[in-house]
Steps between C-alpha positions, in 0.01 A plus 500: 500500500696510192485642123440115403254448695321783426534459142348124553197646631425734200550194312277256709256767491504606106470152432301320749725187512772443715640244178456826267686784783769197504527458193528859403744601794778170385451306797333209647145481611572360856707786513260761390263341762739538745549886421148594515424310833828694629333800381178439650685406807633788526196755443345300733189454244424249197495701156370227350196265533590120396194414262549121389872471383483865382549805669251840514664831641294620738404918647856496704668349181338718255602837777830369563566410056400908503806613695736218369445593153591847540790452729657219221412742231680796710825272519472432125509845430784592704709183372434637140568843639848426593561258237408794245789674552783262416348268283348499141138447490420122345298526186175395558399220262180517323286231263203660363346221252132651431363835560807689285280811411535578904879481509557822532290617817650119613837614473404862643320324776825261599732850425306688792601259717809372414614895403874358443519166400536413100194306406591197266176386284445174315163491312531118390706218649543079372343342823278525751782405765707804390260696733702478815735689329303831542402752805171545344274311234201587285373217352153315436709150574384339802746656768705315725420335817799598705498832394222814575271596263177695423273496215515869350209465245262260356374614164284394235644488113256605267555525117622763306523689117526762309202266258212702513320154524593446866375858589106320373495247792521558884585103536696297315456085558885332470371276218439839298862532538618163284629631177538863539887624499633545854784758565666322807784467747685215402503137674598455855489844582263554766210688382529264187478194787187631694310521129662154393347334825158663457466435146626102526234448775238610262693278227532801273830565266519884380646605190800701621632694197755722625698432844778692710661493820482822573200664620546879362498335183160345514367786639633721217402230208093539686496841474641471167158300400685178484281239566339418872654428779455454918467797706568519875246698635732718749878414391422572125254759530679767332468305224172360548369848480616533111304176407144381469471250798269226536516282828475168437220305630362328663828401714767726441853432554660649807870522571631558922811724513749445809748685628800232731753649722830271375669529869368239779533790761297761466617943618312785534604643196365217259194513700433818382599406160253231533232756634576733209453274231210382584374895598636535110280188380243579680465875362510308151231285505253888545586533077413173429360423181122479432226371226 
């Protein structure tokens, strides 16, 4: 029994798919087979149950995966332990494209963590492959396949002013929208891209009178009583909260944020990054914004 082995099984076991453990570990699948059956052999008891061409951890998989974890996760620690004191901590790379408001308790989340290492942020980058580039990414785009991810939050976008008009109606309808002057992030940015799809499907142009790329901005122009714009219920909410708000009706637009771990092998300690974040989104979404 070897640290290889045993890091195939947490593989075979996170992902259900001997293809996916091999995949994620760098070597072949014949190979990976050959290191679980080993494995088993050597236990003396299956941890999986072969369902179809998948696989299914089973009780003595799911006991064993308990102790493996922590024992991998122990090594980790003392690796970084030893490796703390005569090296620099690597800067941990971070792409947050939506959700800037939270920044702060994003970083301070990370920083708890990572107490030492310099955290290098990039709010906006030119393509969508550039992603690999990062340790951790918050983004509504559609994450990766060969990389982990979890959705953080799912939240509705409702409309917002300072126009005394919008504070009159609970529901707006989109088509009540045509004409009016829309403060707005500018094109290809990704809130912008969520309310672009949703308003072509419904083959609807908006009148978007002044545009940015920066978010503070827009938020500052709204509160300002500059025009309307689009409100995430739980990312924008501070600002949402200065506005009249008016959800938009009868099928509002809805935007999925995900956080993607950029490294193909996952450690303890961006596990409980991971966990953290999602703890921070998740604590969030209780000041949502309401009609």
């Amino acid at each position: 029994m070897n640290l290889t082995q045993l890091q195939g099984f947490v593989y075979a076991a996170q992902t259900g798919s001997i293809t996916q453990a091999a995949r994620q570990a760098y070597v072949s699948q014949p190979a990976m087979s050959k290191m679980i059956k080993e494995l088993e052999k050597e236990l003396g008891v299956p941890l999986f149950d072969r369902v179809g061409r998948g696989i299914v951890i089973n009780d003595a998989g799911r006991v064993f995966l308990n102790y493996v974890e922590t024992g991998l996760d122990q090594i980790q620690a003392g690796v970084e332990a030893v490796a703390k004191r005569t090296t620099k901590q690597q800067p941990i790379r971070l792409l947050v494209e939506v959700a800037s408001a939270l920044i702060p308790g994003i970083i301070t989340t990370i920083h708890h963590i990572y107490p030492d290492a310099p955290i290098k942020l990039t709010q906006r980058i030119a393509a969508v492959n550039d992603t690999h580039d990062f340790d951790f990414t918050i983004s509504t785009r559609q994450p990766r396949r060969d990389r982990r991810s979890v959705p953080l939050l799912n939240e509705e976008i409702m409309v917002g002013s300072a126009d005394p008009q919008i504070k009159e109606q609970q529901f707006i309808k989109p088509e009540e929208l045509v004409g009016l002057p829309v403060v707005a992030l500018g094109g290809h940015t990704p809130l912008r891209s969520t309310l672009d799809a949703y308003f072509d499907s419904l083959g609807i142009q908006l009148n978007y009178q002044y545009e940015s790329d920066d978010p503070a901005t827009i938020r500052a122009m709204l509160g300002a009583g500059v025009g309307i714009g689009f409100i995430p219920s739980v990312t924008w909410a501070d600002t949402g909260k200065q506005l009249h708000l008016a959800r938009i009706a009868p099928n509002p637009p809805y935007r999925t944020i995900y956080l993607t771990e950029g490294q193909a092998k996952e450690d303890a300690r961006t596990r409980e990054v991971a966990n953290a974040l999602v703890a921070l989104f998740v604590s969030e979404r209780e000041h949502a914004l309401t009609v």
